[in-house]
MIVOMAR-277833 format. One record per residue (C-alpha): residue number from 0; y, x, z. Coordinates in Angstrom, 1 decimal. Layout:
<rs>
+------+--------+--------+--------+
: resi :      v :      u :      w :
+------+--------+--------+--------+
:  NUM :      Y :      X :      Z :
...
+------+--------+--------+--------+
</rs>
This chain:
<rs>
+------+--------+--------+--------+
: resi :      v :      u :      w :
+------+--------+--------+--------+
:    0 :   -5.1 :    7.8 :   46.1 :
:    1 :   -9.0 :    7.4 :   46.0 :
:    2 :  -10.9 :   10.6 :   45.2 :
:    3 :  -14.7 :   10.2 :   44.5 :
:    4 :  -16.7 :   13.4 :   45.2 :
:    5 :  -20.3 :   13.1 :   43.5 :
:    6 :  -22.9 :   15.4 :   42.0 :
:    7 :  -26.4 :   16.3 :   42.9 :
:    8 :  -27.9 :   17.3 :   46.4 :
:    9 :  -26.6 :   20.6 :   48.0 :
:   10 :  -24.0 :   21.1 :   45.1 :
:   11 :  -20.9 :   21.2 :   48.1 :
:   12 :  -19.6 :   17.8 :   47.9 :
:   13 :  -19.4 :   17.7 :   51.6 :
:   14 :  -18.1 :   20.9 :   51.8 :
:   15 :  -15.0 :   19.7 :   49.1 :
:   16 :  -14.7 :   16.2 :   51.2 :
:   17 :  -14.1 :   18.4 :   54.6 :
:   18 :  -11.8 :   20.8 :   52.7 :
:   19 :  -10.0 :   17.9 :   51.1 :
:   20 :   -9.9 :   16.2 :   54.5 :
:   21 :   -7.9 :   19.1 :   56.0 :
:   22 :   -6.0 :   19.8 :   53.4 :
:   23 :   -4.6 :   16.4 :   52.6 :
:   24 :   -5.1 :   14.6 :   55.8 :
:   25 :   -7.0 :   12.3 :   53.6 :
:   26 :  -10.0 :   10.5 :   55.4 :
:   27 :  -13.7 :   10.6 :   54.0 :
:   28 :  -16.8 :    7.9 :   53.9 :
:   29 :  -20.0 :    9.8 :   54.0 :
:   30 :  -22.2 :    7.7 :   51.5 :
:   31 :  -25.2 :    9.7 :   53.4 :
:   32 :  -23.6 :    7.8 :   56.7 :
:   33 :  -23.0 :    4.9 :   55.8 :
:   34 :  -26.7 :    4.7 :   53.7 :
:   35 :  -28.1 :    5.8 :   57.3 :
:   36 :  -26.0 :    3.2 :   59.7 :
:   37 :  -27.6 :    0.6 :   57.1 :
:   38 :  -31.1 :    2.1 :   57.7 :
:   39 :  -31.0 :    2.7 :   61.4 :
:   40 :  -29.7 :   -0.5 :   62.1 :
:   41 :  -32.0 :   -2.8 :   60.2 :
:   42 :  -30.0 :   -4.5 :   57.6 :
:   43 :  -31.8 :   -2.7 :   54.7 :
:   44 :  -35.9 :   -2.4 :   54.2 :
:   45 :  -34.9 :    1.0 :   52.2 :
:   46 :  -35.7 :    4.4 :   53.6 :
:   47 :  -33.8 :    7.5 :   52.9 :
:   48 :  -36.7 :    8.8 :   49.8 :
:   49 :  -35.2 :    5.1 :   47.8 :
:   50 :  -33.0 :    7.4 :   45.9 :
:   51 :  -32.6 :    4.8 :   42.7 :
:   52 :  -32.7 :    1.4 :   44.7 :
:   53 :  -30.7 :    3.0 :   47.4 :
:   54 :  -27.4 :    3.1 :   44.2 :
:   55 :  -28.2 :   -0.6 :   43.8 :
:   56 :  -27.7 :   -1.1 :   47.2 :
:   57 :  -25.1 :    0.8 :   48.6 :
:   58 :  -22.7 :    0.7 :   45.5 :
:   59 :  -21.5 :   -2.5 :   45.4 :
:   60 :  -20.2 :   -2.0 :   49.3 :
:   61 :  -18.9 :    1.2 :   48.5 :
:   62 :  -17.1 :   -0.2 :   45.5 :
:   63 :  -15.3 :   -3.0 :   47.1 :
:   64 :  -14.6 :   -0.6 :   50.2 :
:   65 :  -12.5 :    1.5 :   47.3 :
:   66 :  -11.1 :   -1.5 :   46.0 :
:   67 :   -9.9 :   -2.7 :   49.3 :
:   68 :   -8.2 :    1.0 :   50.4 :
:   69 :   -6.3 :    0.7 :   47.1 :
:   70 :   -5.0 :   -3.0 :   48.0 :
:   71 :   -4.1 :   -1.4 :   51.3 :
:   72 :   -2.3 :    1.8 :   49.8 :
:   73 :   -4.7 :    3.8 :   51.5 :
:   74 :   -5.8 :    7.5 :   50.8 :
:   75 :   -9.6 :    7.5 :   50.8 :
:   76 :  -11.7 :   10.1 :   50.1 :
:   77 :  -15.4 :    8.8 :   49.2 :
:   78 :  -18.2 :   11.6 :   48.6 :
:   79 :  -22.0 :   11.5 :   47.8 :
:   80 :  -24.8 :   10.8 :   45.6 :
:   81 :  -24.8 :    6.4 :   45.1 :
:   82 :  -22.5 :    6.8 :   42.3 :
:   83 :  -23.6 :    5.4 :   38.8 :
:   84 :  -22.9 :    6.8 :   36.0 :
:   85 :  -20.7 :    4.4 :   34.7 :
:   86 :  -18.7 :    3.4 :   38.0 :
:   87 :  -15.4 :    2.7 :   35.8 :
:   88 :  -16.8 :   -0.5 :   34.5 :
:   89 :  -16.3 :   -2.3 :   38.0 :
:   90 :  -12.6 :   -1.3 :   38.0 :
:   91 :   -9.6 :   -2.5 :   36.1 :
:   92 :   -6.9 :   -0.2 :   34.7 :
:   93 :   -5.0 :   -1.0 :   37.9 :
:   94 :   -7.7 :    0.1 :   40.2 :
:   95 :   -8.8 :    3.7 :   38.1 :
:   96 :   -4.7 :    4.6 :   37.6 :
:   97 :   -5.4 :    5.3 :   41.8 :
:   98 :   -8.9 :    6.9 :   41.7 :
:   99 :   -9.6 :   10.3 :   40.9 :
:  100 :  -12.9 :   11.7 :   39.8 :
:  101 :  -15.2 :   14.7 :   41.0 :
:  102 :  -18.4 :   15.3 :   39.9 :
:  103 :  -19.7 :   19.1 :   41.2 :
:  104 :  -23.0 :   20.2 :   39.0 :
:  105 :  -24.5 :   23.9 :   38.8 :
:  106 :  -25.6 :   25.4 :   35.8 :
:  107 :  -29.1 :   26.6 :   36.3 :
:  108 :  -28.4 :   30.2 :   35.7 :
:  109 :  -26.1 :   30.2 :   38.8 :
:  110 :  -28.9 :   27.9 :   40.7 :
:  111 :  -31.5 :   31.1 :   40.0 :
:  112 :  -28.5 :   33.5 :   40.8 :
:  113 :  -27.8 :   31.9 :   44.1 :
:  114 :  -30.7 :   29.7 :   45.2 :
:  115 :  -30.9 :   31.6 :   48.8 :
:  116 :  -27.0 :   30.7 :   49.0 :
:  117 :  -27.2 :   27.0 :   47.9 :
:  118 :  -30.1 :   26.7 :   50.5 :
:  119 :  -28.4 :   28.8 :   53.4 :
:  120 :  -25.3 :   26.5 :   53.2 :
:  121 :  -27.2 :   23.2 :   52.5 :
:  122 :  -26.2 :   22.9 :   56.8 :
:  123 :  -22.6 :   24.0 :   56.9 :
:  124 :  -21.1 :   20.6 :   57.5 :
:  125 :  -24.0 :   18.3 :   58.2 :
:  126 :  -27.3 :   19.3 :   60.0 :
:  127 :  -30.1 :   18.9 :   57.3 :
:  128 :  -32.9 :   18.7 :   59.6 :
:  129 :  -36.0 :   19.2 :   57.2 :
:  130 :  -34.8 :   20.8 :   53.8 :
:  131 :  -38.7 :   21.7 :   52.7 :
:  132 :  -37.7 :   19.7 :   50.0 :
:  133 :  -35.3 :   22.1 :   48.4 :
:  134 :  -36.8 :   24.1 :   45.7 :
:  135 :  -35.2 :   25.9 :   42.7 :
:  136 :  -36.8 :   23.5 :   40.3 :
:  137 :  -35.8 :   20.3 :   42.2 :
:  138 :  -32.1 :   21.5 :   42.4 :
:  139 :  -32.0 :   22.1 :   39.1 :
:  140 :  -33.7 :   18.5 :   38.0 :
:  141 :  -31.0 :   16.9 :   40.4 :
:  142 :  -28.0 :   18.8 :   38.7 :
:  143 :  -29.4 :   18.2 :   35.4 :
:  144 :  -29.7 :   14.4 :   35.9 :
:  145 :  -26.0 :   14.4 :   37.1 :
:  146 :  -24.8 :   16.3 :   34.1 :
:  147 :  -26.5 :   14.4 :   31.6 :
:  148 :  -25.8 :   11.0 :   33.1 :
:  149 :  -22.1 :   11.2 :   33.8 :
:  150 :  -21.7 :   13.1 :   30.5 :
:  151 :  -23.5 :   10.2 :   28.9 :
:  152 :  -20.7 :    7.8 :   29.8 :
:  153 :  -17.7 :   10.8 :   29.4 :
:  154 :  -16.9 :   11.9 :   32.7 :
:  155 :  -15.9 :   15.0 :   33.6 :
:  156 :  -17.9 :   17.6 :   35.1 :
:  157 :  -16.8 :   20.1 :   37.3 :
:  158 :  -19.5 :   23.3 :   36.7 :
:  159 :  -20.0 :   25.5 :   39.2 :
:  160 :  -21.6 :   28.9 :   36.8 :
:  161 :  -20.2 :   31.6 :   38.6 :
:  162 :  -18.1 :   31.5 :   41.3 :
:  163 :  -18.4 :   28.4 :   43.9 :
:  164 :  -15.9 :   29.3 :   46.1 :
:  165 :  -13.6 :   29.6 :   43.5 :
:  166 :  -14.1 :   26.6 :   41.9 :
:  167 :  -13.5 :   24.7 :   44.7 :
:  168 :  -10.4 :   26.4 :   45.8 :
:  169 :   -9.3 :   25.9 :   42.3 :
:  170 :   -9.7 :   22.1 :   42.9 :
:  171 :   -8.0 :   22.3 :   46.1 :
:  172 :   -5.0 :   23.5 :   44.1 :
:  173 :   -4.9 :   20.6 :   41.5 :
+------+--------+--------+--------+
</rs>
């Protein structure tokens, strides 16, 4: 099984990879890493702000990494932000009956509810070394693009309005 973990900047799809990771045993591919190994080592011009060519990019490896872990019968858990919106089109039937689909979003009237929160956790799994970045407005641009866009093409959204911690236990129990 293949589980893709997307949505918008600091909305806990690390947090649900790690959780998933020691519940299931499952391993996970960090888009974030592997976006950075690509940087670091020279094999891309992009830098980390290429948000929209940086999709272009890394999708296509991430794709056929998927593809391959189904050939091999492998559990794979894949989590962050390079995912377009309509990912199902480079799949056959075959290949989606083995994926499963997450996409975490926050409404904005739990962003203003909990903004302190959503910043304070934005380090529990990886060190965010300069989150200046973060404001209230650009969390809830970056949730809104992720709702409408994957809505656009039918996915699923999971929202986070209330409770975060129990939405994500509640996907823990699926």
């Amino acid at each position: 099984m293949i589980v893709i973990i997307t949505g918008a900047s600091h909305s806990g799809k690390t947090v649900l990879a790690q959780r998933m990771l020691e519940k299931y045993k499952y391993p996970y591919l960090s888009i974030d890493h592997l976006k950075m190994g690509l940087i670091r080592s020279g094999n891309t011009d992009l830098t980390p702000e290429d948000d929209d060519e940086l999709e272009g990019y890394l999708w296509p490896i991430v794709r056929e990494m998927i593809k391959t872990a189904i050939e091999n019968k492998q559990n794979l858990i894949v989590e962050g932000c390079y995912i377009p919106y309509d990912w199902r089109r480079d799949f056959t039937d075959e290949y989606l009956s083995e994926i499963k689909f997450i996409c975490l979003a926050m409404t904005n009237e739990y962003i203003d509810a909990h903004f302190s929160d959503i910043k304070g956790h934005g380090s529990d799994i990886e060190n965010r070394l300069d989150d200046s970045y973060c404001t209230v407005e650009w969390i809830k641009e970056g949730n809104r693009k992720a709702i409408d866009g994957f809505r656009s093409m039918g996915e699923p959204i999971t929202l986070i309005n209330d409770d975060y911690v129990k939405v994500i236990s509640e996907i823990l129990s699926e």
